[in-house]
Structure formats: C-alpha cells, structure tokens
C-alpha positions in Angstrom: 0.0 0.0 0.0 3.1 2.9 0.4 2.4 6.0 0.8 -1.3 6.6 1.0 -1.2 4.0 3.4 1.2 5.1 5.7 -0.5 8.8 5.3 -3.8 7.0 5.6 -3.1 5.4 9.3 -1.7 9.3 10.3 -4.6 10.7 9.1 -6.7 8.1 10.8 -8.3 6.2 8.3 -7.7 4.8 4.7 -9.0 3.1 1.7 -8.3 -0.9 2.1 -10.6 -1.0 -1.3 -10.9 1.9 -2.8 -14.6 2.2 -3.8 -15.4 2.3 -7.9 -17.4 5.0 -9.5 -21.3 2.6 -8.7 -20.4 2.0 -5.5 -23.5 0.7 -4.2 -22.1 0.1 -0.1 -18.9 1.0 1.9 -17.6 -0.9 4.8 -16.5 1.3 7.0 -14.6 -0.8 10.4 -12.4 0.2 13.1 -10.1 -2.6 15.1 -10.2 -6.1 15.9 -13.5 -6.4 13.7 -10.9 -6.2 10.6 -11.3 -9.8 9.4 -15.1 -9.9 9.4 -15.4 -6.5 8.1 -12.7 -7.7 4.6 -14.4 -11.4 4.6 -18.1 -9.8 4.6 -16.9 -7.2 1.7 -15.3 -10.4 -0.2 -18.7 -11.7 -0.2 -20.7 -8.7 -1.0 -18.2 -8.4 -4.1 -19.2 -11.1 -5.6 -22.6 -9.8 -5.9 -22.0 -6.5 -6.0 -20.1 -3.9 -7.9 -17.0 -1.4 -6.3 -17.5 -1.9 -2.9 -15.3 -0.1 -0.7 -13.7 -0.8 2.4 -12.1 2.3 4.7 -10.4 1.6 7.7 -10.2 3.5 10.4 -7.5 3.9 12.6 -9.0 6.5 15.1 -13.0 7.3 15.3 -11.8 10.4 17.6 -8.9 11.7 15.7 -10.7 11.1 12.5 -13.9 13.1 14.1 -11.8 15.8 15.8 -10.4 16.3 12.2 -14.1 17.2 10.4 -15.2 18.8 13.2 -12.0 21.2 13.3 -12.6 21.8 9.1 -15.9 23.0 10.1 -14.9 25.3 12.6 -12.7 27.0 10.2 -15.0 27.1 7.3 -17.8 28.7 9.8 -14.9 31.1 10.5 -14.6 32.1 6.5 -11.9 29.7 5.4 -14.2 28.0 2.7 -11.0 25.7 1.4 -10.9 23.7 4.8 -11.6 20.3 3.9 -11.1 17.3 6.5 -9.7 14.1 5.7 -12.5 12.0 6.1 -14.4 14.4 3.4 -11.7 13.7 0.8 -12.3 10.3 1.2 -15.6 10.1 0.8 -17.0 12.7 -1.6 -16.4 10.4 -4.6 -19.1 8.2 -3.5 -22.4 8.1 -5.4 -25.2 9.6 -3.1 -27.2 6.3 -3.3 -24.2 4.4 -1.2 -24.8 3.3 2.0 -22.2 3.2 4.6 -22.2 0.4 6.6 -19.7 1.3 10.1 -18.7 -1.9 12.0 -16.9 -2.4 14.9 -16.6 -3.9 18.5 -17.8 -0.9 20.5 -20.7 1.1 20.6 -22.1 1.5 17.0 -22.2 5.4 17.5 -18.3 5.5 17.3 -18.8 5.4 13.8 -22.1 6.5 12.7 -21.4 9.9 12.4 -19.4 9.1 9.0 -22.9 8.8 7.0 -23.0 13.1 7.7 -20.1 13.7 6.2 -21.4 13.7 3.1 -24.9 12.9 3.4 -25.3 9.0 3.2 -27.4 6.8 4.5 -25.4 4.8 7.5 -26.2 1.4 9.4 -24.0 1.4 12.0 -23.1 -2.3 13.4 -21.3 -2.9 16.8 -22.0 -4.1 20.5 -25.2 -2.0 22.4 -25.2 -4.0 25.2 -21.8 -5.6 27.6 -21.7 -8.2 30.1 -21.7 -11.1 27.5 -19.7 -14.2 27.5 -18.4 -16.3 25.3 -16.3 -17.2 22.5 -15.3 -13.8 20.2 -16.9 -15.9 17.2 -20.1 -16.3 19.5 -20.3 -12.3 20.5 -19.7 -11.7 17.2 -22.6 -13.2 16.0 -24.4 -12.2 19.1 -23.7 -8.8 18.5 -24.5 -8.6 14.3 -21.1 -8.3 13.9 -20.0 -11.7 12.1 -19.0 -11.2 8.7 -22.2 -13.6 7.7 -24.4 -10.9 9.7 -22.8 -8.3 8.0 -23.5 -9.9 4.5 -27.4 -9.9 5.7 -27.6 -6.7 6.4 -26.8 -5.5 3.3 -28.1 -8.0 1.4 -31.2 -6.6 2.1 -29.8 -2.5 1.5 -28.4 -3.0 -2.2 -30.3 -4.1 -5.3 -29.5 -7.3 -6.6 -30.0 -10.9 -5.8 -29.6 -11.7 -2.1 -26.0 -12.4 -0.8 -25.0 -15.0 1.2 
C-alpha cells in the first residue's frame, strides 16, 4: 500500500478498497473487527459492484479532524476540507455506509454526515456477555455472515450469502 497507506493510518483512516465509480455500499470498520469486516466485503463483491472498504485507525482523531474543518469554514476559510471528506465525496449519493466495529455502534455513525449518506452502524449495544469472540460476534451482528445480511437486504441485486 506505500504511501497513501502510511499517510492513511496518520490521518486516521484509509481506503483498504478503494470504492469504484457505482459503489452501491462501503464498509466502514475500526479494530479487531478487521477480518469480518474484509471477509463480509469479499462476499458482498461477488454480488455487487465497487464496494469499498475504509479503515479507520482512530474514530476520535478522524472526528476531531471534520469537526475542526468546520470550525474553520464557519470562521470564512471556505477551502478547509477534512480528511475523512476527501475520502468520501467520490461516492455516489445512493451508497450506503455500513460502520462496523466492537464498540458502541455510534463510534462510527457519524461518517454517514459527512457527506450525506445513508449509515447502518453495526457494533456491540449491550456488555456483560460471554463467550467465544466468534459467538459475541454473531451475538452482536457483527460476524462477517451478519454483516452480509444486512446489506443483502440495503443494495439491489440478488440476495447475498
């Protein structure tokens, strides 16, 4: 990946797959959710065109960033423009964002603002479970499987497994 993804993980989040021009969803994760979040978008692929997977490396940083672009536009400098914006204002406005990760599903749902998409945000609401990670996961919505029925039922097409 180089330098965009070295810059990427500074700027606190990157493109893993870069989304095509119809993207129809993005995966949007943060941490240990990584391999569910690439094995559900490997299985959305094949029935779905240019889906995009970001990674982020820091909700907060990544957040603190936008906000901070706002401030200075509100304060007349109209060429402020955050990170996170640059990453996603080539996506069509039909995309969905789907955010994904083991916290508190609000970590992330603020990305569908940025640039007006529609979000589902996926992670853990309630804590005091136990069990194996692969059973939380599930529990949770969080398995890549549960993941692919989500948006199975978001996105045209035939349903994905």
């Amino acid at each position: 990946m180089g330098d965009a993804f070295r810059q990427g993980s500074i700027d606190r989040a990157y493109w893993l797959r870069k989304p095509g021009p119809n993207c129809d969803v993005v995966i949007a994760y943060q941490g240990a959710v990584a391999p569910e979040a690439i094995k559900a978008a490997g299985a959305i692929a094949e029935g779905r065109r240019d889906i995009g997977v970001l990674a982020v490396t820091s909700a907060d940083r990544l957040n603190a960033g936008w906000t901070a672009a706002q401030r200075a536009r509100a304060a007349g400098n109209m060429g402020a423009e955050a990170h996170v914006e640059r990453l996603l204002n080539g996506l069509p406005s039909h995309c969905w964002i789907v955010t994904v990760l083991d916290g508190h599903p609000a970590t992330l749902s603020w990305l569908g603002a940025v640039t007006g998409h529609q979000t589902l945000p996926l992670g853990v609401e309630h804590f005091g479970q136990t069990g194996t990670i692969g059973d939380l996961y599930r529990h949770h919505g969080i398995d890549a499987a549960s993941i692919v029925g989500r948006i199975s039922g978001l996105t045209v097409g035939r349903r994905l497994t």
